[in-house]
Phi, psi and omega in degrees: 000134192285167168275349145335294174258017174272302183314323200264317170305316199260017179261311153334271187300351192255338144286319162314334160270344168302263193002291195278013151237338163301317188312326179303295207291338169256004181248239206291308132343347228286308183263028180255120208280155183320148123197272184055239174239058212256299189297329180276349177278282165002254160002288184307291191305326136320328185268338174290349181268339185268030169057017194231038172281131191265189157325148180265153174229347145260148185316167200242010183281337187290302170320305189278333172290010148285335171289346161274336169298308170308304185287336166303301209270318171125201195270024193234171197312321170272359178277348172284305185307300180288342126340264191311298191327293159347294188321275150350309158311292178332295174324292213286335187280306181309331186243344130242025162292349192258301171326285169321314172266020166264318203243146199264306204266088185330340186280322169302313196279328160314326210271304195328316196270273197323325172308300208292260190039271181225071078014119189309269212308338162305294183336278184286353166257018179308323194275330180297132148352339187342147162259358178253005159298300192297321183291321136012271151351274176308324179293307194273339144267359157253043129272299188313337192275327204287333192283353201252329181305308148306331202277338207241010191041053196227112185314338190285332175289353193241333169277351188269306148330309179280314177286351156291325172317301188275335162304315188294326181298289179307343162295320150188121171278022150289015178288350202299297156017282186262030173248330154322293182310232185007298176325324201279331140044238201248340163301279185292006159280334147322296183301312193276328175255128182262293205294350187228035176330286213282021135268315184301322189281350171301311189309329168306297183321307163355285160325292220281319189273351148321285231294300194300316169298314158304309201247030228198328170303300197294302174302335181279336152328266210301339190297303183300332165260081136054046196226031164052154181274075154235139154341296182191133176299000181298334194320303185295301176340317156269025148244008159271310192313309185266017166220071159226168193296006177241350186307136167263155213273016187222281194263097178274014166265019198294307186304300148358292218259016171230163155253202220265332174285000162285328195291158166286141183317306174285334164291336170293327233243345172262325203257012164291324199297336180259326180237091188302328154285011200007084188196074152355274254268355190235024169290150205260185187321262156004273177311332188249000107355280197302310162312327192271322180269356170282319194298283166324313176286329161297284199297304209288350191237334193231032175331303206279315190278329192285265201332305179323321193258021170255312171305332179305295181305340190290284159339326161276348160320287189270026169301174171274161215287151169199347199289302185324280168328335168277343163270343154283341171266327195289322168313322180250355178062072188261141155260176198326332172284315159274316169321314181295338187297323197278330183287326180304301176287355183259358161281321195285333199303337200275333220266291184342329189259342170265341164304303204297315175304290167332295195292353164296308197280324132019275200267006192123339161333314182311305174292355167293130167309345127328307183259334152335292220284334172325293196304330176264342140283357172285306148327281175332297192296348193240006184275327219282306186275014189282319203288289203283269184222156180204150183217156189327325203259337181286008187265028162300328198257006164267339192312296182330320208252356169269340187331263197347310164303311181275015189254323180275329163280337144325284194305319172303347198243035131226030197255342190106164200322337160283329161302329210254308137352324199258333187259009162266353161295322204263356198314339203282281165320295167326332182266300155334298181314302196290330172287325158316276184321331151322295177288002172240010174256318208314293183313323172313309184301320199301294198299335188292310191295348211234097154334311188307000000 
């Protein structure tokens, strides 16, 4: 089959899941109300229309790529419902435009876009609000564009790739990162190629001044309420929770995700000492100073526990997906028996796709330059929550860059006996992995079932 029609497949399938996800969201979802940071993106996005947004204490990307759906449509559960659905969309078009200039067998990149697609955890979070559909989104169409931009030498595609780059940053700036990555770069392809400095040093430029055009709006806002030249005020705030002495050591984002009369008496009684109104979202300048610097003076003092709960965090990256299904039962009184039905597909939908992606890597996968650059954005992107806290939905902005991989080795372990030849060589490994991976959802599970 030509690549015309592998194109007509994956256009096809990426309408047949829109479809199938407005149907969720406006069907059987039709009254399921934010939640998460669902109400607060919301929330963030009303007040930029009534003129009456103060410092952002969430990045502010989410809100505003929300604000034309409010202000057209107005105000109700479904225009919250048609946010999220878009996102998702996006999400799902973005992984397979990158799925398309990554895999030479077009059929890979079609099995890819079914992944993204009908993605458990998509599915079922179709009706929320997020910032990791859409950051997502953005991360996986400025790779793709810089890629159609290198093959094609053309600045327009690499300035369009840079201001989506700088968009994912104000969406969650732990993208910053790999907007670093991609300088450092281009830097050192400067230094090595003489002959070709002056596009590359046009290309640097590019880069800095998307960003600055993009991020610079945003910091002098918050400057401008007495929030210092930041991004967004959560910052510090997540990096206390997740470095003091009350922290728990697996899910260090515990804290975070409560309030203070929820917290155990004694971690209420330390973090009262720096924010005494216990109310994050209304920490002034000072205070959130003050966090940053209990936070620094914890990990600099606790070397050894600060590393134990950063190997923690790694591991909670990749646990399997489960917060959709838990909103939804807590939304529907779903009982126990549906629910496990519902945690099963939206975990085995993640673990599949990551067996499969691993067993790539695996089998040889690795060496590829490609999957090399995976690798190294996929680190960039996930280094960021190492420091503070990191929880399952944040490997949603990584997912794009595994599809692909993982679309091709489905197709070899159904190519016939050589492929199958190839992974009982590697069987040694392969069993390793998987006996890792058991212990680290097993361990995920423990924690998700464990309340405290």
């Amino acid at each position: 089959m030509n690549d015309g029609k592998w194109k007509r497949r994956l256009y096809s399938t990426l309408l047949v899941g829109a479809l199938f996800r407005v149907i969720i969201a406006f069907g059987p979802l039709s009254d399921m109300p934010q939640t998460e940071d669902g109400p607060s993106y919301r929330q963030q996005a009303l007040e930029i229309i009534d003129g009456k947004a103060g410092y952002f204490y969430f990045p502010p990307g989410t809100a505003i790529a929300s604000v034309p759906f409010y202000a057209v449509f107005g105000r109700s559960i479904h225009v919250d419902h048609a946010v999220a659905v878009t996102f998702w969309m996006l999400f799902t078009v973005a992984c397979a435009a990158i799925a398309w200039q990554l895999c030479s067998d077009k059929r890979q990149a079609w099995i890819a876009t079914i992944m993204a697609v009908f993605l458990p955890h998509g599915l079922l979070a179709t009706c929320t609000i997020s910032s990791q559909p859409l950051t997502a989104a953005l991360f996986a169409a400025s790779i793709c564009l810089a890629i159609v931009a290198y093959k094609n030498e053309r600045l327009s595609y690499w300035t369009l790739a840079c201001i989506l780059m700088s968009m994912s940053v104000i969406t969650r700036p732990a993208t910053l990162l790999v907007s670093f990555l991609a300088a450092g770069a281009l830097l050192v392809i400067w230094k090595r190629h003489s002959r070709i400095r002056a596009r590359v040093g046009l290309a640097l430029m590019v880069l800095t001044i998307c960003h600055v055009a993009v991020m610079l709006p945003v910091m002098s806002h918050n400057a401008s309420q007495g929030q210092g030249y930041t991004l967004s005020t959560n910052n510090e705030w997540n990096l206390l929770v997740g470095n003091n002495p009350f922290t728990p050591d697996y899910k260090t984002g515990h804290f975070g995700q409560r309030t203070f009369d929820k917290l155990p008496d004694d971690a209420r009684a330390y973090l009262r000492q720096i924010l005494p109104h216990e109310q994050p979202a209304f920490a002034t300048l000072s205070q959130r100073a003050c966090m940053k610097d209990s936070a620094v003076a914890y990990i600099a003092n606790h070397p050894i526990r600060t590393l134990y709960r950063v190997t923690n965090r790694f591991r909670g990256f990749w646990g399997m997906d489960y917060t959709a299904s838990r909103e939804i039962q807590n939304t529907y009184g779903l009982s126990g028996k549906v629910t496990a039905i519902l945690l099963f597909f939206e975990g085995a939908g993640f673990l599949a796709i990551l067996v499969l992606w691993l067993t790539g890597m695996l089998t040889g996968g690795v060496g590829k330059p490609a999957n090399q650059l995976t690798l190294l954005l996929v680190a960039a992107s996930m280094a960021p929550y190492l420091v503070a806290f990191s929880v399952a939905k944040y490997h949603t902005v990584v997912l794009p860059l595994l599809f692909p991989l993982s679309a091709g080795t489905l197709l070899l372990t159904t190519a016939g006996s050589t492929s199958w030849g190839e992974l009982r060589r590697r069987r040694r490994a392969l069993t390793t992995m998987i006996v890792i991976m058991l212990f680290i959802q097993a361990e995920h599970v423990f924690h998700i079932v464990d309340n405290r």
